[in-house]
DRENPA-3360 file (N, C-alpha, C; in nm, 2 decimals, always signed):
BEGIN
1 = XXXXXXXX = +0.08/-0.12/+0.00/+0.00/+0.00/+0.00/+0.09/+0.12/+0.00 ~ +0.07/+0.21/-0.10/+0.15/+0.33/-0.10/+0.05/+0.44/-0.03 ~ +0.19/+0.53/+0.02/+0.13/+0.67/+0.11/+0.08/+0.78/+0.08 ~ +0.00/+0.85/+0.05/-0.02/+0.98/-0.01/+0.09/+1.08/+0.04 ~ +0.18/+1.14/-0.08/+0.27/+1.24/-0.05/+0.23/+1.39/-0.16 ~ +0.13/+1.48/-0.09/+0.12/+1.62/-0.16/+0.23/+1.71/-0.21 ~ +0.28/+1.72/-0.31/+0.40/+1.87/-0.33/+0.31/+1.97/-0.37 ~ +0.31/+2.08/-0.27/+0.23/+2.22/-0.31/+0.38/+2.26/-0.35;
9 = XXXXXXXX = +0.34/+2.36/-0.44/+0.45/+2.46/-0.50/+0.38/+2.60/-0.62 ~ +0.43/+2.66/-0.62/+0.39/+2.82/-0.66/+0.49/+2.84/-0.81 ~ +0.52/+2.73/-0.85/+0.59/+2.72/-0.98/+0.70/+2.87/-1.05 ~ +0.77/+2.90/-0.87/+0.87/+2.97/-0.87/+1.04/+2.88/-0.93 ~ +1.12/+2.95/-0.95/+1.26/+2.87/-0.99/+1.29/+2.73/-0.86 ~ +1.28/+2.80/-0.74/+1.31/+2.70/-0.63/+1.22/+2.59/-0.65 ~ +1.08/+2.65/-0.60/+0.97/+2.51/-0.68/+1.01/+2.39/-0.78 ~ +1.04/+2.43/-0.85/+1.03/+2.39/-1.00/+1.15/+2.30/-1.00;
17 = XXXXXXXX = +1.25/+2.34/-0.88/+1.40/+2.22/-0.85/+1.38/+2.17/-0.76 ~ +1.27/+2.17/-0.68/+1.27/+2.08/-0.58/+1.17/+1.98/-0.66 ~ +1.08/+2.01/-0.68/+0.99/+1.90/-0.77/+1.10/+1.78/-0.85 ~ +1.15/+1.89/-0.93/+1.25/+1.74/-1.02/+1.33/+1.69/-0.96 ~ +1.40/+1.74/-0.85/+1.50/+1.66/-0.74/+1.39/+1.56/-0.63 ~ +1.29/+1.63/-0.54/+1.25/+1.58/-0.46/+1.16/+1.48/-0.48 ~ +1.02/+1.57/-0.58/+0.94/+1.46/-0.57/+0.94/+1.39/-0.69 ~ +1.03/+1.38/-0.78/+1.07/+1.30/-0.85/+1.17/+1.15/-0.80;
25 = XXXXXXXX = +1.17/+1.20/-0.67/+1.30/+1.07/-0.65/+1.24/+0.99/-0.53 ~ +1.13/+1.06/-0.48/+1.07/+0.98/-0.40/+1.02/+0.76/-0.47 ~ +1.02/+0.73/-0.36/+0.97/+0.56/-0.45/+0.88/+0.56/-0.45 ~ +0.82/+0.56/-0.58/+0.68/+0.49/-0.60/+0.60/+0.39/-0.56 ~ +0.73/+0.27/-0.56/+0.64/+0.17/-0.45/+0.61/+0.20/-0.35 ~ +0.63/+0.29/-0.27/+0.60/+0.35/-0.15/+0.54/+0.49/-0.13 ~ +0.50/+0.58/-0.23/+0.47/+0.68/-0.23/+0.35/+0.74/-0.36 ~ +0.25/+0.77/-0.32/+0.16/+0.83/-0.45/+0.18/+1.00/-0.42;
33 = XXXXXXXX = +0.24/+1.01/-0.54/+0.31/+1.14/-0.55/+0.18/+1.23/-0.65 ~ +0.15/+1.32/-0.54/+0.04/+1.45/-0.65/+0.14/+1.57/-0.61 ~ +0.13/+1.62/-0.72/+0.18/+1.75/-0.75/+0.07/+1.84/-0.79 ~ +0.08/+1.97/-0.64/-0.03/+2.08/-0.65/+0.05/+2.19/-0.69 ~ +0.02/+2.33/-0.82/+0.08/+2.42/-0.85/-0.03/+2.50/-0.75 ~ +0.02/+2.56/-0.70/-0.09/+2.65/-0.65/-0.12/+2.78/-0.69 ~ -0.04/+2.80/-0.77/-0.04/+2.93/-0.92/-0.17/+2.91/-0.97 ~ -0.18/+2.81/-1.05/-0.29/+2.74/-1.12/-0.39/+2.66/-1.07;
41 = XXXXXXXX = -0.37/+2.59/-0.91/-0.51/+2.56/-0.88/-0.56/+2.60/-0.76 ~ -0.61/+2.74/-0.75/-0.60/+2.86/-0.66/-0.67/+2.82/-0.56 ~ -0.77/+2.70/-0.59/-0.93/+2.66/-0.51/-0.81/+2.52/-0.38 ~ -0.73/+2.52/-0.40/-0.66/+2.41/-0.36/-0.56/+2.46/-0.18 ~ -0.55/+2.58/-0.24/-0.47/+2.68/-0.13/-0.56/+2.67/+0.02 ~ -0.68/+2.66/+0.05/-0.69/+2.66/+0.15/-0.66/+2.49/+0.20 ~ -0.67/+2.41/+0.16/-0.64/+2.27/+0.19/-0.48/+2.28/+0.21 ~ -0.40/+2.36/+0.15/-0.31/+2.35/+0.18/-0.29/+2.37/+0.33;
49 = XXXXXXXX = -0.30/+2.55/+0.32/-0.32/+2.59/+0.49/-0.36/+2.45/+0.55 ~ -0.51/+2.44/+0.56/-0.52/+2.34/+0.63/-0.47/+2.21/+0.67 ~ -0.36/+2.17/+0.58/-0.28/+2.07/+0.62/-0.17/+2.09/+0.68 ~ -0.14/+2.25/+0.68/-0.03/+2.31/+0.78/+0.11/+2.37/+0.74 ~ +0.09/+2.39/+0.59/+0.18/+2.45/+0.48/+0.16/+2.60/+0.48 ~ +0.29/+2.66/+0.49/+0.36/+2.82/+0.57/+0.41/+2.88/+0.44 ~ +0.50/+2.77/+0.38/+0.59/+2.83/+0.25/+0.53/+2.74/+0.17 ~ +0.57/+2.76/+0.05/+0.59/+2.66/-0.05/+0.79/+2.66/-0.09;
57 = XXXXXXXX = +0.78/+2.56/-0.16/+0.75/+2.42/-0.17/+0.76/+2.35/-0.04 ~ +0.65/+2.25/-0.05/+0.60/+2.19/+0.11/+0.55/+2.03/+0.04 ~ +0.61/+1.96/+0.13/+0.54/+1.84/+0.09/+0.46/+1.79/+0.22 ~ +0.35/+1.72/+0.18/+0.27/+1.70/+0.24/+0.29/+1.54/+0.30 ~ +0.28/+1.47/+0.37/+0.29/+1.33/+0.35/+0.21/+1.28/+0.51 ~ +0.09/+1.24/+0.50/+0.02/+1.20/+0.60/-0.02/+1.34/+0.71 ~ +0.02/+1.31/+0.82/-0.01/+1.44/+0.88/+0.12/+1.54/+0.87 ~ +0.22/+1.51/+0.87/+0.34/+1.57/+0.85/+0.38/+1.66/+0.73;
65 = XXXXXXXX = +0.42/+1.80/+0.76/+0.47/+1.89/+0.67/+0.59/+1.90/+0.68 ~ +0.71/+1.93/+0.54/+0.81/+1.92/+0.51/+0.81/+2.05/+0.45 ~ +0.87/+2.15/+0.45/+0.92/+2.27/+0.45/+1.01/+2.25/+0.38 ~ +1.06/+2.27/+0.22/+1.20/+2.25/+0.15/+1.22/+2.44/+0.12 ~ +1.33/+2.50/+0.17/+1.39/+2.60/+0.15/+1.22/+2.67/+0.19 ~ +1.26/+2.81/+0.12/+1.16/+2.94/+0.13/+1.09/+3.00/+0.03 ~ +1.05/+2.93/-0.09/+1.06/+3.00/-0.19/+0.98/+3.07/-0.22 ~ +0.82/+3.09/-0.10/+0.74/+3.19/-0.12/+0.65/+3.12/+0.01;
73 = XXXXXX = +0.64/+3.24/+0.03/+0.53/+3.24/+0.18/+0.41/+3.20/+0.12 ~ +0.23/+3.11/+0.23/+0.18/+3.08/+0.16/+0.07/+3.21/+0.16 ~ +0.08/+3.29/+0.20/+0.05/+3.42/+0.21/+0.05/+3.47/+0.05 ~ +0.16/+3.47/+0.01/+0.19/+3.54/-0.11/+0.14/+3.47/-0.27 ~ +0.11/+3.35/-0.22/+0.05/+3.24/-0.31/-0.12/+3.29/-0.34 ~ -0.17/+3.29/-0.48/-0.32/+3.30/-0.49/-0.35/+3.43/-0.54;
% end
């Protein structure tokens, strides 16, 4: 059984390298990988918040948030 792991991201330069480094290398047999822009899916931002995402890029993975670098507050997102 794989785990749901969310990447929100604002499809800034930092975004866009942590995606192809991060959630690209995550294992599939162990991980169902969704990728949220939150540029483009604006309706998605408050679920974000609500799972407890500050910055982007953020990965989501169960209850736990991962914070990679700063690349935009989620304030500034939307």
């Amino acid at each position: 059984m794989t785990e749901k792991a969310i990447f929100y991201h604002a499809g800034c330069s930092v975004c866009v390298d942590a995606e192809q480094r991060f959630a690209g290398a995550l294992d599939k047999s162990r991980f169902d990988v969704e990728i949220v822009h939150l540029g483009e899916q604006k309706g998605r931002l408050a679920e974000a918040k609500a799972a407890g995402v500050r910055s982007v890029p953020a990965f989501v993975i169960g209850e736990d948030v991962y914070h990679i670098n700063h690349g935009a507050d989620i304030s500034a997102v939307g």
